[in-house]
Residue, then its C-alpha position, 0 to 999 in steps of 0.5 A: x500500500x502506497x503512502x498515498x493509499x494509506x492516507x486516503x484509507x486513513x480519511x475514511x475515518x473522519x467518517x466513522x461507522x460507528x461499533x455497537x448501535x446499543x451503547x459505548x463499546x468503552x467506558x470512561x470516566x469524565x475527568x475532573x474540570x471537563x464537562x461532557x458534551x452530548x450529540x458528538x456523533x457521527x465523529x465522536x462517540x464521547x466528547x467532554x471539554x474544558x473552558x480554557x480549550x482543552x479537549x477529550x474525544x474518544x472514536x470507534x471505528x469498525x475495522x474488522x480485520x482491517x489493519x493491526x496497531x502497527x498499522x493503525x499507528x503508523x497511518x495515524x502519524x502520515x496523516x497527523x504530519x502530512x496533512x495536518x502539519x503537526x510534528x512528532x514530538x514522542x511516542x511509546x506503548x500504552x495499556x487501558x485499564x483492562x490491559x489492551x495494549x495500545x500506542x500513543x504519539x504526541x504531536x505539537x503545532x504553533x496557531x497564531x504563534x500559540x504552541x498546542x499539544x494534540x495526543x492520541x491513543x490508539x488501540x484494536x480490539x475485537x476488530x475495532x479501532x478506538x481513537x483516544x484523543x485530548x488536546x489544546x493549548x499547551x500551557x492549558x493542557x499542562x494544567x489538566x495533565x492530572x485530570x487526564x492522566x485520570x481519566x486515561x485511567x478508567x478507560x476499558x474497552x468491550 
């Protein structure tokens, strides 16, 4: 698969189909200072934000055998730095709380002169692709890195 391919691939899922009509297939848990917003879908299937700016959103995606986290990560990073201009700042391996493993990369990009932080988790499970994401201005995401790292925390996935 080119590259190019990949990408393309990777923009279907601006549009996600979303896993299980009947609920959530993850639970979590709303971090302390950020409020829940209701009727995010189709992009989103929970969305909570903070008033400085500081955002969480978690997608599903049904892949089926679609793709492995390998895969999945590395899509995500071309699509990140290419068309979206944000650049790699690290990367490492993750776990939710029910022990799937996952991948996070943490990316950066200036607005207006303004540093913001966008990270993502990501993990495949039970041929879906889940989409952890939370991001905003730099020096506010600093302030809420606690509630965050709490709310990473809770996340299981069915």
């Amino acid at each position: 698969m080119t590259p190019a391919q990949m990408l393309r691939l990777l923009s279907l899922l601006s549009a996600p189909i979303l896993a299980c009509a009947c609920g959530r297939p993850f639970d979590v848990k709303t971090p302390p200072g950020l409020v829940e917003l209701d009727d995010q879908k189709p992009k989103y299937d929970y969305r909570a934000v903070a008033p400085e700016g500081v955002v969480v959103g978690i997608r599903v995606v049904d892949v089926g055998k679609k793709g492995d986290l390998v895969f999945w990560a590395r899509a995500t990073e071309l699509r990140m730095r290419q068309l979206a201009g944000y650049a790699l700042l690290s990367e490492g391996e993750v776990k939710s709380r029910d022990g799937t493993a996952g991948r996070e990369l943490r990316f950066g990009h200036d607005e207006n002169g303004k540093p913001y932080f966008y990270v993502v988790r990501i993990f495949v499970t039970r041929g879906r692709l889940f989409f952890v994401e939370t991001g905003g201005p730099k020096d506010e995401l600093a302030k809420y890195q606690p509630s965050l790292d709490w709310m990473q925390g809770t996340l299981t996935l069915d």
